[in-house]
Structures are given as structure tokens and as C-alpha cells.
C-alpha positions as CSV (number, residue, x, y, z in Angstrom):
1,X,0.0,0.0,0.0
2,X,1.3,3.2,-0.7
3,X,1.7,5.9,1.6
4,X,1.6,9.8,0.7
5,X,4.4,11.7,2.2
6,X,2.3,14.6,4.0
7,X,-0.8,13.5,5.5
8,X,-1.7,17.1,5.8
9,X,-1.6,18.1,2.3
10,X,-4.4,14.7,1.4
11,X,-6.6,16.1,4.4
12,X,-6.4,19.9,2.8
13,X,-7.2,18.9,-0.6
14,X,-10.3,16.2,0.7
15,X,-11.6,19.5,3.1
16,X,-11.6,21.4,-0.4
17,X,-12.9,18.7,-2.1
18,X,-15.7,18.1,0.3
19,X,-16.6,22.0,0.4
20,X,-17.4,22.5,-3.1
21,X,-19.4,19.4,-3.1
22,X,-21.1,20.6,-0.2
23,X,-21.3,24.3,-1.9
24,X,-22.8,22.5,-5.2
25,X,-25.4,20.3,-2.8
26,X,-26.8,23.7,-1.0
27,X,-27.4,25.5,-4.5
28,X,-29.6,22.4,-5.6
29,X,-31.0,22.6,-2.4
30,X,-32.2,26.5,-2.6
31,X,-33.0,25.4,-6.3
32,X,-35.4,22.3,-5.6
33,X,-37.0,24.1,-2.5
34,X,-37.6,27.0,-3.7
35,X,-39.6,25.2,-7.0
36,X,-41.5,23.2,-4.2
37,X,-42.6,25.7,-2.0
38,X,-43.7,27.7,-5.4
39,X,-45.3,25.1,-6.8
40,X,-46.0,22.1,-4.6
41,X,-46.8,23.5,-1.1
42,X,-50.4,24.5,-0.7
43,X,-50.0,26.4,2.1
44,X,-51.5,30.3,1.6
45,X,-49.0,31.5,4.6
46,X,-46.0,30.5,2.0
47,X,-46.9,31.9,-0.8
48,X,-44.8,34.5,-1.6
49,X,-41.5,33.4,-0.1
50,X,-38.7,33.3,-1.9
51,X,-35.2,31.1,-1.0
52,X,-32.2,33.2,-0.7
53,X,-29.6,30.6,0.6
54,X,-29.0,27.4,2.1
55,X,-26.2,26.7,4.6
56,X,-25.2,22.9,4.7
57,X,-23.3,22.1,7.8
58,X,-19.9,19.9,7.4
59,X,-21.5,16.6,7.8
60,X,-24.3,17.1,5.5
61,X,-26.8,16.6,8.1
62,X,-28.8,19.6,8.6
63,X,-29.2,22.8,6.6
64,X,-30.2,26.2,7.5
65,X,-32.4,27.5,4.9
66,X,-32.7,31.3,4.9
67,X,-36.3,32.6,3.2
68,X,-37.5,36.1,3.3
69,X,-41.0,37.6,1.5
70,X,-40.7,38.5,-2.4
71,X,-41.1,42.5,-0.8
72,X,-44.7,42.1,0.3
73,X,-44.4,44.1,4.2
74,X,-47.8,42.4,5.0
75,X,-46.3,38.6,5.5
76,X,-46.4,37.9,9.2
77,X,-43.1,36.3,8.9
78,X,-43.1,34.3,12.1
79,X,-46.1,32.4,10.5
80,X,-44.0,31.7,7.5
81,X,-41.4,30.0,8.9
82,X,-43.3,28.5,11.1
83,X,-45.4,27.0,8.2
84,X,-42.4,26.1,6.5
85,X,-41.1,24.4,9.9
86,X,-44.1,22.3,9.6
87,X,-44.3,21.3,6.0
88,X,-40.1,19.9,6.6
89,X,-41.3,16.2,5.8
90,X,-42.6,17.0,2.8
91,X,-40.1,19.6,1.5
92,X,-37.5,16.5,2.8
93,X,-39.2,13.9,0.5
94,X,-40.1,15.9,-2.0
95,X,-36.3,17.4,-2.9
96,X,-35.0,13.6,-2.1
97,X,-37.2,12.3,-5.0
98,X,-35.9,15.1,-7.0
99,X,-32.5,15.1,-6.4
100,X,-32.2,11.5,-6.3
101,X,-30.8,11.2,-2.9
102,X,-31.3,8.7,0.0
103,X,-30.3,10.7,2.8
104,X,-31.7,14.2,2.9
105,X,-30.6,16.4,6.1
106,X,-32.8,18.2,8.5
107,X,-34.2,21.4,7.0
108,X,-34.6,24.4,9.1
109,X,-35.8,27.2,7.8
110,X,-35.1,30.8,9.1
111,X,-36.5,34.4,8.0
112,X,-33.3,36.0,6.6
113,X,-33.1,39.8,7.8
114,X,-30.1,40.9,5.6
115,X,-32.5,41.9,2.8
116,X,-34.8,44.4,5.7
117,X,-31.7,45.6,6.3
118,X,-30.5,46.4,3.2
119,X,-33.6,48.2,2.1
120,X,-33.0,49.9,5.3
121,X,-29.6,51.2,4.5
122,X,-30.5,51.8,0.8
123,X,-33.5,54.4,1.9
124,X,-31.3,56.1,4.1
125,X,-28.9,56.4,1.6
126,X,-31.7,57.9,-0.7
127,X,-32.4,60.7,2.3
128,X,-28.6,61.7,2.3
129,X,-28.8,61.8,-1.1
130,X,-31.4,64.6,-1.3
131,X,-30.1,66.6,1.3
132,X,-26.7,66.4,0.0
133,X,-27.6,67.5,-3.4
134,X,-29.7,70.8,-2.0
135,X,-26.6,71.2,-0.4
136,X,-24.0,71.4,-3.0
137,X,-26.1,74.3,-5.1
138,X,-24.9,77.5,-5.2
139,X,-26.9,80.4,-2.6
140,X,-29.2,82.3,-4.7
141,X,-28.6,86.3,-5.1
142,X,-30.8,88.2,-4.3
143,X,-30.8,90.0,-7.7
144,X,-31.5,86.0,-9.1
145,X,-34.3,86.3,-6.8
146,X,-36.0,89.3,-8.1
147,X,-35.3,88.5,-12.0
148,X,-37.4,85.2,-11.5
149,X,-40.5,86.8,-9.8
150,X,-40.4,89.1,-12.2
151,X,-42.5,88.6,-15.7
């Protein structure tokens, strides 16, 4: 049997290995899940979710899968995910049928907040946009004043 002379350098390039499988797994994953809760899910509290990521732990076991509303402010999101909590079996069988897969991990689904905050951030960048703009024109003259009120 042969032997490889640095054990460390086979254990760095299997951890690679294993990460872009595992990368490759959670896009299919937000893929398939997102087409099921679209299409399959009859649920009226999941209607207009959308999937924005999935985090796959390192064993494959469980995912974290992070939904928000398609812009809608009037989803009670705690209801969503709760839904979506509830409906796991389904969403588990549904995306191993799909994907062909024997063992599916444990879904848990999460309301992302990145996307509240950066609407957040973008309108408040929109404020500082007006008021920086009124403040980088020139003072009117007074003699400017009196030619436009003038007919």
C-alpha cells in the first residue's frame, strides 16, 4: 500500500474537495426548494416566499435555509417560517425524489433579515442623497431672486 508523504496536504485537498461538493449540494438545495414551496406547497401562509440561501453544515446533516418575502411588508413572517417548519417532511421527501438522494438532512428554515436591512440602508442612503444634493447648489442672489419673480 502506498503511503503519501504529507498526510496534511491529502486532508487539505479532501476538506476542499468536500466543500465544493457541499457548496454544489446547497445551490440544488435552494434550487429544488424554492420550485417546491412555489409550486407544490399549498400552504397560503407560504406563498410568496422566496429562497435566498441554504447553509449545509460539514456533515451534510442539517441545513439552514434562509427565506425572506418577495417585498410584500404584510407577511407575518413568524407564521412563514413556522409553516415552512411544519411542512419539513414534505419539503425533505419531496427534494429527495428530486434530487435522487437517500439521505436528505434536516431542513430548518429561518427568515433572513439581511435583505430588511439592506432596504433599510438603501433608503437612508436615498435621504442623504437629497439633502446632499440641495446642499451642493450655489446660494441664490438676491438680484437672481427678483429676476425670476419678475414677468
Amino acid at each position: 500500500m502506498r503511503r503519501h508523504a504529507n498526510p496534511a496536504s491529502r486532508r487539505a485537498t479532501g476538506d476542499r474537495a468536500g466543500h465544493y461538493r457541499r457548496a454544489r449540494l446547497a445551490e440544488a438545495f435552494r434550487t429544488e426548494i424554492s420550485e417546491i414551496v412555489r409550486f407544490e406547497l399549498s400552504d397560503e401562509r407560504v406563498d410568496t416566499v422566496a429562497v435566498h440561501h441554504v447553509a449545509l453544515n460539514a456533515a451534510g446533516t442539517a441545513a439552514r435555509v434562509y427565506v425572506s418575502g418577495d417585498g410584500n411588508p404584510d407577511i407575518d413572517f413568524a407564521s412563514t417560517v413556522r409553516a415552512l417548519n411544519e411542512a419539513m417532511d414534505f419539503i425533505r421527501g419531496s427534494l429527495g425524489q428530486r434530487l435522487g438522494l437517500h439521505r436528505v438532512p434536516m431542513l430548518h428554515f429561518v427568515f433572513d433579515k439581511a435583505l430588511l436591512s439592506a432596504a433599510r440602508i438603501e433608503a437612508i442612503l436615498d435621504e442623504e442623497r437629497v439633502r446632499f444634493a440641495e446642499l451642493e447648489q450655489p446660494p441664490q442672489t438676491a438680484s437672481e431672486v427678483v429676476d425670476e419673480t419678475s414677468p
